[in-house]
C-alpha positions in Angstrom: 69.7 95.0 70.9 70.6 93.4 74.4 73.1 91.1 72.7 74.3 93.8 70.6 75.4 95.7 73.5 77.3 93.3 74.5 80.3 93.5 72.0 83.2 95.3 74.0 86.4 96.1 71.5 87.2 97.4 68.2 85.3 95.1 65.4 86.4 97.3 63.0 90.1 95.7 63.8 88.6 92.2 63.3 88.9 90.5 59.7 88.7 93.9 58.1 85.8 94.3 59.9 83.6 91.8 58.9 81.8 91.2 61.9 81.1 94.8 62.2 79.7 94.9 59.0 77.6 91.8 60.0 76.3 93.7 62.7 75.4 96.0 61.2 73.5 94.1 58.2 71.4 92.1 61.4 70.8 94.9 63.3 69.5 97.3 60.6 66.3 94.8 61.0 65.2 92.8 63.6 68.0 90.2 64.9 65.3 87.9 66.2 61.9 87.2 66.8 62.2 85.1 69.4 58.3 83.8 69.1 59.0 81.1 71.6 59.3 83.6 74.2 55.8 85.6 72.9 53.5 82.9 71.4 50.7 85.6 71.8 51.9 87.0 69.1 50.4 83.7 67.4 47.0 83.6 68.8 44.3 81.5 66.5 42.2 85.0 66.7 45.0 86.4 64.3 45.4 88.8 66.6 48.7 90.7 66.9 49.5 91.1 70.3 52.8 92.9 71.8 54.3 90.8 74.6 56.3 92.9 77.1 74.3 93.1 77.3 82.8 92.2 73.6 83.4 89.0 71.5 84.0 86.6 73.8 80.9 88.1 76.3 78.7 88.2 73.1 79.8 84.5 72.0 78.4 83.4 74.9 75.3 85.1 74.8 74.6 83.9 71.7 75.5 80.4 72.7 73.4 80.9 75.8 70.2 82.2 73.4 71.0 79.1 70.5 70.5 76.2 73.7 67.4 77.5 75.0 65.7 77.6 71.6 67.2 74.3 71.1 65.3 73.6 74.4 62.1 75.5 73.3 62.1 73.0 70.2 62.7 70.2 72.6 59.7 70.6 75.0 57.2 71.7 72.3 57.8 69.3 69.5 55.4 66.8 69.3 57.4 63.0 69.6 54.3 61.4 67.9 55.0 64.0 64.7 58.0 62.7 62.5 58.0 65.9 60.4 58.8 67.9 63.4 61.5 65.4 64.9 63.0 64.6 61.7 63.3 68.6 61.5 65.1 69.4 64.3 67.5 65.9 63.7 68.0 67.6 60.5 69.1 70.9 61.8 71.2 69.6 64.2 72.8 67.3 61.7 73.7 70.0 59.6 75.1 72.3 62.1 77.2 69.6 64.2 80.7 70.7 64.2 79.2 74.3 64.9 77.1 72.4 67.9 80.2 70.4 69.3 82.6 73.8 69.3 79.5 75.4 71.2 79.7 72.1 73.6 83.1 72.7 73.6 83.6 76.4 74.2 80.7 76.4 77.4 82.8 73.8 79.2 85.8 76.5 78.9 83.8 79.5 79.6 81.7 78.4 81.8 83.9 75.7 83.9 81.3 73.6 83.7 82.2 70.0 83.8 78.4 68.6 83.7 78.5 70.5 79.8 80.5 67.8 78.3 78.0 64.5 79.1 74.7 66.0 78.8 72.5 67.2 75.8 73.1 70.8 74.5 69.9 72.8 76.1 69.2 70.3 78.4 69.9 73.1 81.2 67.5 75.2 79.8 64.7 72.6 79.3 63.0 73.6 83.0 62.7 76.9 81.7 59.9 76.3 79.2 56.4 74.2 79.3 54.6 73.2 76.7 52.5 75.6 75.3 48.7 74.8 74.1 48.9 73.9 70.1 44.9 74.1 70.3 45.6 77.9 70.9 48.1 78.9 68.8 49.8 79.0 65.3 52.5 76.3 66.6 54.0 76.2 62.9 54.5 79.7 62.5 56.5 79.8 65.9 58.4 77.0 65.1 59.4 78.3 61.7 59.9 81.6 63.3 62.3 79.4 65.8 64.3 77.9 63.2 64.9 81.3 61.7 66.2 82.6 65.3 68.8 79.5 64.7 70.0 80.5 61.6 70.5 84.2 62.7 72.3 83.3 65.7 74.6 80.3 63.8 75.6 83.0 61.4 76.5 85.2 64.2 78.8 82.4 65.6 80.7 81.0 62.8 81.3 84.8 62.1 83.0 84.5 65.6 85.1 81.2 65.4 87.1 82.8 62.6 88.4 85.3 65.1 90.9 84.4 67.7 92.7 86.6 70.3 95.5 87.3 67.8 92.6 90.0 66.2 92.1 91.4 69.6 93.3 94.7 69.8 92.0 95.5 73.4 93.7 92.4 74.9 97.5 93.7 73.0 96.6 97.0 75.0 96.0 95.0 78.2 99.2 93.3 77.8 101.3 95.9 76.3 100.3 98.0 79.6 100.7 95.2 82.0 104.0 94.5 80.6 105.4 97.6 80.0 104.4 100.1 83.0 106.8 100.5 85.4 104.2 99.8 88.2 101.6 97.8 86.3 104.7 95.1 85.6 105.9 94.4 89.2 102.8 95.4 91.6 99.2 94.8 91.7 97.0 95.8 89.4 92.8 94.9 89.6 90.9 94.7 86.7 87.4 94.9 86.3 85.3 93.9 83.4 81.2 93.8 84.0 80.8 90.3 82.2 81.8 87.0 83.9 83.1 85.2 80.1 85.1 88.4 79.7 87.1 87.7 83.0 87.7 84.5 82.4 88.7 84.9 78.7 91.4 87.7 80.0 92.6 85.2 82.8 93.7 82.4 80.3 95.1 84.7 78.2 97.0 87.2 80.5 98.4 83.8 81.6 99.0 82.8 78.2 101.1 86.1 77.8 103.5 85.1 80.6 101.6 87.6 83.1 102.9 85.9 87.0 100.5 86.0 89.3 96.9 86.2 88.0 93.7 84.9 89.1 90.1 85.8 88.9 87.1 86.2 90.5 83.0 86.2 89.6 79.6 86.0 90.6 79.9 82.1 89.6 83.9 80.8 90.7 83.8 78.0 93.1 86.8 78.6 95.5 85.9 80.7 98.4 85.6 84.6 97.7 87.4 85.7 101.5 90.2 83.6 100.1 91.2 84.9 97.2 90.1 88.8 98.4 93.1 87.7 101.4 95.5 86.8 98.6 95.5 89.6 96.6 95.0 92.0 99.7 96.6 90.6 102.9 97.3 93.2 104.6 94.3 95.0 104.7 92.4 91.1 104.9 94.0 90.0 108.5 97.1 88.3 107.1 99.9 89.2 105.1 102.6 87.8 102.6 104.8 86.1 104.9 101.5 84.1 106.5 100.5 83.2 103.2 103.4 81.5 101.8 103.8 79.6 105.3 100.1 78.9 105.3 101.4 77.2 101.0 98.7 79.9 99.1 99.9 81.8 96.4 100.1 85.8 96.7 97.8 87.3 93.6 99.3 90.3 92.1 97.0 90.7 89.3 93.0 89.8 90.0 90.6 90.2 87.4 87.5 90.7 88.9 83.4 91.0 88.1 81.1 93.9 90.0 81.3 91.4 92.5 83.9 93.0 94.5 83.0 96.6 93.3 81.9 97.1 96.8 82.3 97.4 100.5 85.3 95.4 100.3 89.4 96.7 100.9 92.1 95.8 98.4 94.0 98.7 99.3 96.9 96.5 99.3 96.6 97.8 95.8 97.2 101.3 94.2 96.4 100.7 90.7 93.1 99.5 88.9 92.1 99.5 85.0 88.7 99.1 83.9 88.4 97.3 81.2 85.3 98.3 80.2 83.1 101.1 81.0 80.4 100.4 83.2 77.0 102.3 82.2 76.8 103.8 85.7 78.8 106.2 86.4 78.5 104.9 90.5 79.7 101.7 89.9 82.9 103.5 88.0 83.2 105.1 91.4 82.7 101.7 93.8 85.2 100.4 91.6 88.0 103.0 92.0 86.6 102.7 96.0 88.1 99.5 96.4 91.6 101.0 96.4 91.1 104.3 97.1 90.1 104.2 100.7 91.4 105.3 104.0 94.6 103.9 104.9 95.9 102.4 108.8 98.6 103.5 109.6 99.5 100.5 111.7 98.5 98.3 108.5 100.9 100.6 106.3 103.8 100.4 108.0 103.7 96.5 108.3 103.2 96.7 104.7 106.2 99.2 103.6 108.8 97.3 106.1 107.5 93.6 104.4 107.5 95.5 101.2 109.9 98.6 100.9 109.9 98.8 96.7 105.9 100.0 97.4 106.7 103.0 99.7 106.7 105.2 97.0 103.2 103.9 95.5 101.2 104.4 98.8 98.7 106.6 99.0 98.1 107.5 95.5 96.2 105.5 93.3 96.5 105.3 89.6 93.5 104.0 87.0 93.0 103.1 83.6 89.8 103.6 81.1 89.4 101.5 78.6 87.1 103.5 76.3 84.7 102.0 73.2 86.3 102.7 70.0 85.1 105.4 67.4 82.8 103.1 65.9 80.8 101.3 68.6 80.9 104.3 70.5 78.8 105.7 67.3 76.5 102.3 67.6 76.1 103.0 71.6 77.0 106.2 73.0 78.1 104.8 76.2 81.0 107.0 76.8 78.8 110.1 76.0 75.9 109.3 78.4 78.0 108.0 81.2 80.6 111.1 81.0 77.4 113.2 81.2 76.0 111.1 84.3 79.9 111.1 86.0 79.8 114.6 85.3 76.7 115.5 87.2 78.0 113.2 89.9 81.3 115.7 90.1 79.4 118.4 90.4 76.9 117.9 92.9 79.8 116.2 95.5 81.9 118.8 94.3 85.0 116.3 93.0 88.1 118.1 92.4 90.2 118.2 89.0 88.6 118.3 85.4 89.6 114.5 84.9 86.6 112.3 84.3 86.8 109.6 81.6 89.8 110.7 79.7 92.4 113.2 80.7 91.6 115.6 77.7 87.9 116.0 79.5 87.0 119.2 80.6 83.2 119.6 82.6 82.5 122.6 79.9 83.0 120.2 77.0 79.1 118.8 77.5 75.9 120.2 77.1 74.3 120.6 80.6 77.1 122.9 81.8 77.7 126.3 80.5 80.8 127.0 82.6 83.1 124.6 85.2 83.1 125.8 88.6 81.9 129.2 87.8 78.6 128.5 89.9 75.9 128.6 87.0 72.8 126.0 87.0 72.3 123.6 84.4 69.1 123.7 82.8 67.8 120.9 85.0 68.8 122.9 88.2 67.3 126.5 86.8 64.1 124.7 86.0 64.5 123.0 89.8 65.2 126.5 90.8 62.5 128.2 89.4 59.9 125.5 90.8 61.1 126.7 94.3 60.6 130.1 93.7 57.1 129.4 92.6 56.4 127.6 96.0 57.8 130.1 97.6 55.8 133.6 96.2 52.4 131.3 96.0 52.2 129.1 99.4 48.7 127.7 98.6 50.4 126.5 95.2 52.1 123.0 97.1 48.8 121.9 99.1 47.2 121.9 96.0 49.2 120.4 94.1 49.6 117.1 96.8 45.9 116.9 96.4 44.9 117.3 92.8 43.5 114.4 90.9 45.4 113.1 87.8 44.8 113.5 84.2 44.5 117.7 84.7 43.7 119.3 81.8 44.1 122.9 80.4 44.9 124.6 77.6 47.0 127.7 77.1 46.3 130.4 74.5 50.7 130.7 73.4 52.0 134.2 71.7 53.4 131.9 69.3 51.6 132.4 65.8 49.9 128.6 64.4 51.2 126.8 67.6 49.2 123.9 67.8 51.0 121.3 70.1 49.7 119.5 73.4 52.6 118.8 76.7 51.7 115.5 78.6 53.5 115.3 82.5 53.5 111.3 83.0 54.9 109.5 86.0 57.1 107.0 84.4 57.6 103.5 86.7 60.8 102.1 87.4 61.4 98.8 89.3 62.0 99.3 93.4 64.6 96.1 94.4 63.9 96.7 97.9 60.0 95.7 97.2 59.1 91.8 96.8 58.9 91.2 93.4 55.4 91.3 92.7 55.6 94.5 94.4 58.3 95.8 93.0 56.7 98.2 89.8 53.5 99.8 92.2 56.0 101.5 94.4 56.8 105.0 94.1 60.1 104.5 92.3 60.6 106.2 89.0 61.1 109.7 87.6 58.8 112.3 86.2 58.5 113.0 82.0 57.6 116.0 79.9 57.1 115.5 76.3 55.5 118.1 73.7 54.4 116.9 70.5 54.1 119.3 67.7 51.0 119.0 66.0 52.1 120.2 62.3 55.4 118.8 62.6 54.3 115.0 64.2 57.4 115.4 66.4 57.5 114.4 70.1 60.2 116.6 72.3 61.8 115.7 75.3 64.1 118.1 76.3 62.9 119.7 79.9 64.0 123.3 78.3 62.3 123.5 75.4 59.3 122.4 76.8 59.2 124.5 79.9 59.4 127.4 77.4 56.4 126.4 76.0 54.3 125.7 78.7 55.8 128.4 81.1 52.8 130.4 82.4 51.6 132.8 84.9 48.0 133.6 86.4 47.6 135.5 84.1 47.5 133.6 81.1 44.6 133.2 78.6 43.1 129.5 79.0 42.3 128.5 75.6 40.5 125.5 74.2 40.4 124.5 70.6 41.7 121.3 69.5 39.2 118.5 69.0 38.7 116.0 71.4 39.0 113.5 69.0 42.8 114.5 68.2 44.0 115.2 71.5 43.1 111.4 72.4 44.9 110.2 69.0 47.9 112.7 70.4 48.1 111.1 74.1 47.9 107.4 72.3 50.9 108.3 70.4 52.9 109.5 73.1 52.0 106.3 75.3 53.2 104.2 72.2 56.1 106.3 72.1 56.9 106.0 76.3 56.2 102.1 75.3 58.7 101.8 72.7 61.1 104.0 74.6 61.2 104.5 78.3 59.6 100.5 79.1 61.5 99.2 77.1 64.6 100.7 78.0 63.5 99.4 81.8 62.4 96.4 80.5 58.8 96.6 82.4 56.6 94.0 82.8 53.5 93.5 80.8 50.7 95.6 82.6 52.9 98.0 83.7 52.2 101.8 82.6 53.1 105.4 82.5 50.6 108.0 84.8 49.5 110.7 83.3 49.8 113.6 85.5 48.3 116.5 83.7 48.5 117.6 79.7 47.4 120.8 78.2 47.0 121.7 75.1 48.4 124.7 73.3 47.2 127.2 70.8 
């Protein structure tokens, strides 16, 4: 689904929404099985074992996947076997226009001039070794392989049928940039999160007659103080005049990567769009921090008597949202879960106005808030609240708590008649970056999780109130025992699947690495 997440406009727009529906065909089952990268999964024992992100973006991810199990093939097939060269000579034989627009479409994504002389995958040929044919079902993977091919060649001939005439996000782009009264004649940043996507909207913002664009990633060659100086002078040591005597051309519109999401000042410029919608709500604001920042007045005045048309732009700064569409917003929920995460943000610093993602969004329009501004606790903070409060009226309650072993266990006789569910507190990992990496999952990073899982129902709940209603107790409480040993253990196994296929995943955690159980109890 990593690849899935990376389509960012309207399919639904595209050919009558055939790549939509194409997506969705793939993606109702497994794209790929990508064996090459799990050959465990083939182990002579017969064994089954489980081995633990917009078009132009997702084009090249698929491109990017298609050369490295073209590499895979490359490193593993046998030279001395003519079945399995003659195989993939066939395959590529068959699929060599699609191959040379791939060869084709890298060199102009990717500025790569290297692309157009050397064999397709041969990049990717250091990532693999050869893998030990006396150990595993190398025909299965391969066939397996080929099967990845197909999947993803379907995926981009889908794609070379569409062109930016289909794009309906790009006509916004341009209709805004050429159209706003500001956006038309000042500078304007742009973000976008994927590298392809910023150089796809360069060429064609250019293409569309748009003066003054350039742009800037994790990968562009020319020097990153430069072009930060062009598009912000004044707040970079220089200004317009020194540029044109120094022969560099002013940028008025950059389109930019995270790269310059932080701790940099392009205040030279009061408007910003982001073209798509970053998943963390704190990047969003590192974003709008670029050109939203404090202002020198020594800097400003310089600027306003170079520039007088701008006096009436500074210090307000103006942004654009580009939001996912109906339908992959259904497919992804990224507006919903990063409104919900801005919103949290809002309130805890204590941001004023009721404008988060779209104008028409008001704080009391989501879940965890049952009024804006008037002072009451999400669920979250009452359950934080009420935690304190038990510290507080039982003060041997902390020291024992920092000293209890893990895996408690109780049980709790409930009021409710035929409960019969069991609540599991696990310590669920998360990677620390400021660790070396082999480090990096054994830290102390992560966040706690509750889950109940109703015995008669087989459901597994992880909403923190729900829960905390049924496990709420006091000293008083009956301790009761009386499921079988036998079940609880088949119950904790399913929630650890569940945290595997779930949580880890989501994290994408190494192999080895696993949930803590803190303390379970069952309930009667």
């Amino acid at each position: 689904m990593n690849l899935f997440r990376k389509l960012h406009r309207s399919l639904s727009h595209c050919q009558g929404g055939r790549l939509l529906e194409f997506c969705h065909s793939v993606f109702h089952e497994t794209l790929t099985s990508l064996r090459n990268f799990a050959p465990l999964t083939f182990d002579e024992q017969g064994q089954h074992r489980q081995h633990d992100r917009r078009i132009v973006a997702f084009e090249s991810s698929c491109q990017t996947l298609l050369l490295k199990l073209i590499a895979f093939l490359r490193v593993n097939i046998d030279p001395a076997s003519p079945t399995e060269v003659r195989r993939l000579e066939k395959w590529e034989a068959q699929n060599d226009e699609l191959l040379a627009h791939v060869r084709a479409r890298r060199g102009e994504l990717h500025e790569d001039e290297e692309s157009e002389e050397s064999d397709l995958g041969e990049e990717f040929l250091d990532s693999f070794t050869a893998i030990a044919r006396e150990n595993y079902k190398i025909d299965e993977i391969f066939n397996e392989t080929y099967s990845d091919l197909e999947t993803i060649v379907d995926f981009l001939e889908e794609m070379q049928r569409l062109d930016p005439s289909h794009d309906d996000k790009l006509k916004a782009l341009l209709k805004l940039l050429t159209k706003d009264a500001v956006l038309k004649k000042h500078k304007v940043i742009i973000f976008t999160e994927f590298m392809t996507t910023a150089r796809y909207l360069k060429k064609q913002l250019q293409a569309g007659d748009i003066t003054g664009v350039d742009e800037i990633d994790s990968d562009s060659k020319r020097d990153r103080a430069d072009i930060i100086q062009e598009f912000a002078p004044y707040y970079n040591e220089s200004t317009s005049a020194k540029l044109a005597a120094e022969g560099r051309a002013e940028i008025r519109v950059l389109i930019s990567t995270d790269v310059l999401s932080e701790g940099l000042n392009l205040q030279d410029a009061t408007r910003l769009i982001n073209y798509d919608l970053h998943w963390n709500p704190v990047r969003l604001m590192q974003r709008i921090g670029r050109v939203d920042r404090r202002m020198s007045p020594a800097v400003e005045k310089q600027l306003v008597a170079d520039h007088p048309d701008q006096a009436a732009l500074r210090g307000k700064v103006a942004y654009w949202n580009f939001l996912p569409p109906d339908d992959l917003e259904g497919l992804l929920h990224l507006y919903s879960r990063v409104a919900f995460k801005t919103l949290r943000i809002s309130k805890v610093f204590g941001i004023e106005g009721k404008q988060l993602l779209k104008p028409e969004d008001d704080f009391d329009a989501l879940r965890d808030f049952t009024h804006t501004y008037e002072g009451e606790a999400s669920p979250a903070e009452q359950l934080h609240l009420e935690y304190q409060k038990l510290l507080r009226e039982n003060p041997a309650l902390e020291p024992f708590l920092n000293t209890a072993p893990l895996r408690l266990f109780s049980g709790k006789e409930h009021i409710k008649p035929d409960t019969r569910a069991v609540f599991f507190c696990y310590r669920l990992p998360a990677e620390d970056k400021t660790l070396p990496p082999e480090q990096a999952w054994e830290g102390e990073a992560g966040r706690t999780g509750w889950y109940l899982y109703d015995l008669a129902s087989d459901q597994i709940s992880e909403d923190p109130p729900r829960v905390a209603e049924m496990i709420r107790s006091t000293v008083e409480t009956p301790r009761r025992l009386a499921i079988e040993p036998a079940t609880l253990r088949d119950v904790r196994l399913k929630i650890e699947k569940h945290i595997k296929n779930t949580y880890l995943k989501q994290v994408q955690a190494p192999v080895g690495v696993k949930p803590v159980l803190k303390c379970w109890m069952e309930l009667n």
